[in-house]
N, C-alpha and C positions, 0 to 999 in steps of 0.2 A: 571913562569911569567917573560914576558921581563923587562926591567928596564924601558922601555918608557911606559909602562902600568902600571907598579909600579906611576911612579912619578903622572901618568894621575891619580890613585885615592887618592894619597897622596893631588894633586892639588885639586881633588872635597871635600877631606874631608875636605883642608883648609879653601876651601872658603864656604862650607855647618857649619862651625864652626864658620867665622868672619861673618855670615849672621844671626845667631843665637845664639850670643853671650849673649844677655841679657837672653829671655827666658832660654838659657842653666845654666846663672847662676844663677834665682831666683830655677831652678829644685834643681839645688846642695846646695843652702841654704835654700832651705823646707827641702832637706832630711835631712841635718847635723842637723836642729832645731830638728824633730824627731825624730831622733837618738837620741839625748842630752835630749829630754824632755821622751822618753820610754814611748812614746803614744801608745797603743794599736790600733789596728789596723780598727777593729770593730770602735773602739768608734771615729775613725781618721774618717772613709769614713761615719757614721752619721754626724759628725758636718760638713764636707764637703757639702756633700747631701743635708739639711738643709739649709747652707749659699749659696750656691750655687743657691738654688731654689729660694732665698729670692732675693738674687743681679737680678736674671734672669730680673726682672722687671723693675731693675734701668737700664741695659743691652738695654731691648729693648725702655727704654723711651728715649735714645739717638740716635734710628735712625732712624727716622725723621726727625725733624734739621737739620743732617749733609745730607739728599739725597733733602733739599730745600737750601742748598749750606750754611747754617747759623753755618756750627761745630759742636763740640760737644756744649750739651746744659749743660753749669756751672751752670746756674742756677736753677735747678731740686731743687736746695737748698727749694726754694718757696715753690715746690711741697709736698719738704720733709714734709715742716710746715702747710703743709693743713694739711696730713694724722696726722699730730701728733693733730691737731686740735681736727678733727675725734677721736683721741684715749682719749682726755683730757674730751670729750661729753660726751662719754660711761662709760670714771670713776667716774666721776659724779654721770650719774643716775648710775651705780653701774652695769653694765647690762657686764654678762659676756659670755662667751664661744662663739661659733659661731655665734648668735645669736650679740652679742656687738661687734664682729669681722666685719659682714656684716652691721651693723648700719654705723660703724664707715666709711665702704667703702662708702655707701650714704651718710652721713653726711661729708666728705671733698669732694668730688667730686665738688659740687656749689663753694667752697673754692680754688680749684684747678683752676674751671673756670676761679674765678676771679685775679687770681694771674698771671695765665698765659696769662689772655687776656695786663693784665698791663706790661707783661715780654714783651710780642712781642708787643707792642707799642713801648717800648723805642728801642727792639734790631732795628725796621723798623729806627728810630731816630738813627741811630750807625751803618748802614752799611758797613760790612766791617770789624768793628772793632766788632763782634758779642762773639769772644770766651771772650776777653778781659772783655769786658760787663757782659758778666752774672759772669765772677767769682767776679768782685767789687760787682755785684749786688747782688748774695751768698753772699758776706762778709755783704754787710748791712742788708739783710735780715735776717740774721741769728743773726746778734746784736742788730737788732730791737725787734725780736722775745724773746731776751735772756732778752731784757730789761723791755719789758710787764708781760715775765712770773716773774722777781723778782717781778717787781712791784705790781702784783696783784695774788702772789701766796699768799695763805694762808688768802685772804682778799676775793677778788670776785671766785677766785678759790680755789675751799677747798683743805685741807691736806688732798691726795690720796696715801699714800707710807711713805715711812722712812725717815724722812729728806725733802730735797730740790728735792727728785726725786718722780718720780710718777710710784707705782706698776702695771703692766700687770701682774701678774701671774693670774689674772680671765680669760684672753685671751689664755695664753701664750700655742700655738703649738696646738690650736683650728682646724687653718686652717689643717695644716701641717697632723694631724691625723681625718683630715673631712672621706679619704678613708683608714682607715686602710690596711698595706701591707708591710711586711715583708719578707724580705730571707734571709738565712744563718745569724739570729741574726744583720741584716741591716734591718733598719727602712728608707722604702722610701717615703717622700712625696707626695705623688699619686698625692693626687689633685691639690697640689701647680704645678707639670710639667701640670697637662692635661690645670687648667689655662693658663697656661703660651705658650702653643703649640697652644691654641684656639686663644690667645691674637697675638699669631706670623699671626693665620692665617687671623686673622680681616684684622690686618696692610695688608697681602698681598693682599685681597682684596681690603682695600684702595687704594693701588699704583695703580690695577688696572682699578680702578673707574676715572673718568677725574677728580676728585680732586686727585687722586694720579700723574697722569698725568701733570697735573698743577704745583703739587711738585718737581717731577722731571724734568721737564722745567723750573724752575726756579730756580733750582740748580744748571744747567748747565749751563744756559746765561740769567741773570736777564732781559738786556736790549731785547733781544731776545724774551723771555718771554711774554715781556711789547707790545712791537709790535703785537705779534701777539692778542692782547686783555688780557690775563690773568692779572686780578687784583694781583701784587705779593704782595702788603704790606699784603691784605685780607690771600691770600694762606699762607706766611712767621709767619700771627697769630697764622692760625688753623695748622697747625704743632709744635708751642709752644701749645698751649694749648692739641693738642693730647698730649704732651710731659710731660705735668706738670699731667696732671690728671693721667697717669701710675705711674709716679715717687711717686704719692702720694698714688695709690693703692700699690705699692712695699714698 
């Protein structure tokens, strides 16, 4: 090999190196945690599989938002606290397995509505300044939430768990084992991905529906948008609230 084609891929490995610097260095400190913690490997690529499937939701509840030009959506916080809504109903009546799993998904749903219809109110009030927004707006919501549940844990809502937390294990991996499916001692969430690929394929039909249309005109040049007739504050809601009602099934 000449030395000018030496340097040519010493040159691309440099810059293939300073281009992926971070991800290269979270890979070398999962492996050395690994290493250091003698995780099994099996039991590594289940918990993976698992968390992975669960985040997929919070994943896709942020793109929306950002293809109606509003960012990521910080405030899914909302979303969070419908679904946990939903989970606080179900411990109640007591009602467990898949059966309290799918209660809980229609019971924060109207919860989501209304949360997210209040989120894209103010973010329409805050153009512009939208990422900034929803994460103050996470911050209060989430101490607004923390302050109702001291307040009226153990008084209007009963003790469901050990202490100051509330047990799922009536729920817990309901979903995740709906299709039993296994390989080589790997437990795969069947139903959580076929969900989550059906959920991928809703959204692409939305984009391609003139409200998806709408969305991505308005992502691109609000004022544009506006001219040509499309309601954006209307569109900039229903992409919050597509947003929050995922994040709150996830």
């Amino acid at each position: 090999m000449s030395k000018s084609k030496e340097n040519h891929y010493i040159d691309r490995l440099g810059r293939f190196l300073y281009k992926n610097m971070f991800p290269l260095l979270f890979v070398i400190i999962c492996a050395g945690v690994i290493w250091a913690a003698e995780l099994e490997g099996v039991f590594l690529i289940n918990e993976l599989l698992i968390r992975a499937n669960r985040n997929f939701f919070l994943v896709i509840s942020l793109i929306i938002p950002c293809l109606a030009g509003m960012g990521m959506n910080f405030a899914i916080v909302v979303g969070a606290i419908a679904g946990q809504i939903g989970l606080i109903f179900i411990r109640i009546w007591d009602i467990a397995g898949i059966g309290g799993f799918s209660l809980a998904l229609v019971i924060s749903t109207p919860f989501a509505l209304i949360f997210g219809w209040g989120t894209g109110v103010l973010l329409n009030k805050t153009k512009g300044l939208e990422m900034i927004t929803g994460i103050i707006l996470g911050f209060f919501a989430s101490g607004l939430w923390q302050m109702i549940f001291i307040l009226f844990y153990r008084t209007i809502i009963p003790l469901m768990g050990s202490g100051p937390t509330i047990s799922l294990i009536p729920i817990q991996y309901s979903f995740d084992k709906l299709i039993p499916f296994q390989l080589a001692n790997i437990n795969i969430p069947l139903a959580g991905f076929i969900f989550a690929a059906l959920l991928c394929c809703g959204i692409t039909l939305i984009l391609k529906s003139k409200l998806g249309r709408d969305i991505l005109a308005v992502g691109r040049d609000r004022g544009l948008a506006e001219s040509t007739g499309i309601n954006v504050n209307r569109t900039r809601i229903i992409a919050i609230l597509i947003s929050t009602v995922i994040a709150a099934w996830g």
